[in-house]
Each structure stands twice: as C-alpha cells, then as structure tokens.
C-alpha positions in Angstrom: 65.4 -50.8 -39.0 62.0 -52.5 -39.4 61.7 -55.4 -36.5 59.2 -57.5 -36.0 57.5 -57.4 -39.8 57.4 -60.6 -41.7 58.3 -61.0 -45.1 55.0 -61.9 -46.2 53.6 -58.9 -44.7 56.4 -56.6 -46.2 56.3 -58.5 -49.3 60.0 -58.1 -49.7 61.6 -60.9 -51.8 65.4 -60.1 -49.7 63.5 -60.5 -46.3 61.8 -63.7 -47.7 65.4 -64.9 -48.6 66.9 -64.1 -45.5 64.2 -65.8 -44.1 64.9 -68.8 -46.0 61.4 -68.7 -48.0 62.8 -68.5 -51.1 65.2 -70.3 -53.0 68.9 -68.6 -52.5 72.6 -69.8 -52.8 73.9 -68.3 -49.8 78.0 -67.9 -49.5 78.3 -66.4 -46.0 75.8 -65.5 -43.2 76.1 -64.1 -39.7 73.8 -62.3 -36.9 73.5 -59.0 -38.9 73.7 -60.3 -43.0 73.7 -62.9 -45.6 75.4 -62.8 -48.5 74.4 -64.7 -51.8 74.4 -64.8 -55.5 72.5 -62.8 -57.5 69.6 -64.2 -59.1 70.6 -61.6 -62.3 74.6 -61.4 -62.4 76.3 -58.9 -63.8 79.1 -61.0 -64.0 79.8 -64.9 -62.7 80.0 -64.6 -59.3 78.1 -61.8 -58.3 77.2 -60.9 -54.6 74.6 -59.4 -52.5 75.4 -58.4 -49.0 72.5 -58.2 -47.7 71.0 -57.1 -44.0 69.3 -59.9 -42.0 66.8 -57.0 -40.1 64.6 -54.7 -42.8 65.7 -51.7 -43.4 65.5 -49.8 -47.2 68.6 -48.0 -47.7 71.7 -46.1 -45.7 69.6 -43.8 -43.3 67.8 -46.6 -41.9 71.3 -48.0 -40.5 72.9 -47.7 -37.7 76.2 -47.0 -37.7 77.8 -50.6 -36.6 75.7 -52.3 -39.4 77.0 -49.9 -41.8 80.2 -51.0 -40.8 79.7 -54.2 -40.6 78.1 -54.2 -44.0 81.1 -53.2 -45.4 83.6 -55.0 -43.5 81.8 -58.5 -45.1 81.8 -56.4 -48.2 85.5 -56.3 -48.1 86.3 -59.9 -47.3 83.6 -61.1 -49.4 85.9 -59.1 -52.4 88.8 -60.9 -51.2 87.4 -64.3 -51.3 86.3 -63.6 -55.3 89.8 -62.6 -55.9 91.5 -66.2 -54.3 88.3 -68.1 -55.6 89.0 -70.2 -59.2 86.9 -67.8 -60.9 90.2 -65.7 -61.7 88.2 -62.7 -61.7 90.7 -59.2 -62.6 89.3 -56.9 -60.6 86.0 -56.0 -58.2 83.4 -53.4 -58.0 81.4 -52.7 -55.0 78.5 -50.5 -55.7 75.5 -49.5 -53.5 72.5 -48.6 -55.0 70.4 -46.0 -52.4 67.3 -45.3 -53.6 65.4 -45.4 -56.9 67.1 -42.6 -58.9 70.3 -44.2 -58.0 69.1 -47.6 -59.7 68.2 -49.2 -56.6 65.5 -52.2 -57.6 64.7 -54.3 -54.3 63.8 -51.7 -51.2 66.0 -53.9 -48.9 69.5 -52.5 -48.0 71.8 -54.8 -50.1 75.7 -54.0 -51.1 77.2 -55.3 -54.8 80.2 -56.8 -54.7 80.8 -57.9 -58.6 83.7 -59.7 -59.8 85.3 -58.4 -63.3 87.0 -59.8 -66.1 88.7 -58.3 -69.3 86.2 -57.7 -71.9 83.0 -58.7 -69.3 80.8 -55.9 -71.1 79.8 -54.1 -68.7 80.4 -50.4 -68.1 79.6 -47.2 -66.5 79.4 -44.7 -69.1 78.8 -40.8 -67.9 79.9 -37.2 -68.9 81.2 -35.7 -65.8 82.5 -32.2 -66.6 85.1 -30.4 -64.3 83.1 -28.1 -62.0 84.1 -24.8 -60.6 86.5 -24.9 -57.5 83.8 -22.1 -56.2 80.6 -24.5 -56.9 83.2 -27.8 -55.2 84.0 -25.0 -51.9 79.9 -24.4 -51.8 79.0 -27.7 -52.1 81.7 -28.8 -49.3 80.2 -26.2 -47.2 76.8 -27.2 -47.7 77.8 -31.5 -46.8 79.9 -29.7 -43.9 76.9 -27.7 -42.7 74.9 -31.5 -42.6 78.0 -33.7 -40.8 77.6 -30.7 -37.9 73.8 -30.9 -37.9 74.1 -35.0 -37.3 73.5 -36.7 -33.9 
C-alpha cells in the first residue's frame, strides 16, 4: 500500500473521502476502512468498502486487509438485510482492474442490496469448457499458489 501520499497529490477522489475532503455519507469506519454510499447506486443502499491506506487493487493488499475487507463486507451485507430497506438479496462484487470494470484506482469492495425487478443484471454467454482445458487451467493457478511467498 501507498503511505505517506496525500490525496491531493494522488488525486484520488476515495483517498480525498477517506480523508474527509469530500463530501461522503459514511455508514461504518475503523483503523483499516470506511464504508459509505455510493455517489451512483446501483440500487438504494449501495456500499463501498473502502481501504483507509492507498492501494489500487488485490495485489497491493496484504493478506489481513484482505481479510478484513471482507469480514466488514460481510457484516456490512447483514446490516442491509435487518435495515428497513427490505432489500431480497445482496451482491458483493469487486471490480480489479480496468478490464474488470473497475472505475476509481482505489481498492473498494461492492456490497449492493437487491430487490425483485431492480433492473439490474449480469448478462454473459459462458459456454461449458473442456474438463481437459478446466485440469490445464487448475494446473496452471496451482503452478502460481506454489510460486507465492
């Protein structure tokens, strides 16, 4: 993660947030994130989790604030289900990198309330693939875990 840089230097609108230079309805906060609504909800209710300290997407955490990410993620799904907004079911999506729609360069985790008939969707084609391609392509992620520190 990126310590020390301001968020005038970075130019980062989540760091700016975080920071409390820019306007920001926050819902939860602690010594490693704040989470707040989304400026541009998917749905009513819509969270960011959102790391305090800089850091653009999944590599640049280490392994407790990944955890810890997703830990708030978690409770932060509960709360929207016992909250009055009677939302039906949750997503929580990550977005890591620009071909994976990611929009703001700060590490940030979705957690988006849904509702019957809320619009929105995820529409792909995913075609069954080979068992032999799935046994390569385990191989290949198993090949990475091993080559980790």
């Amino acid at each position: 993660m990126t310590q020390g840089a301001t968020p005038a230097a970075q130019g980062c609108v989540f760091c700016a947030i975080v920071a409390r230079q820019a306007e920001v309805s926050v819902v939860y906060e602690d010594e490693t994130v704040t989470v707040f609504m989304d400026l541009n909800p998917v749905t009513r209710g819509h969270l960011l989790v959102v790391t305090r300290e800089h850091a653009v997407g999944l590599e640049d955490l280490d392994g407790a604030t990944s955890a810890h990410v997703w830990s708030v993620g978690h409770n932060m799904a509960r709360a929207l289900r016992r909250s009055n907004m009677r939302c039906e079911g949750i997503n929580v999506l990550l977005c890591d990198g620009e071909v994976a729609f990611q929009t703001v360069f700060h590490f940030h985790l979705h957690v988006i309330p849904r509702y019957a008939g809320d619009g929105w969707t995820f529409k792909a084609s995913s075609p069954e693939r080979e068992r032999s391609l799935l046994d390569s392509d385990a191989q290949a992620i198993k090949n990475a875990i091993a080559s980790m520190d």
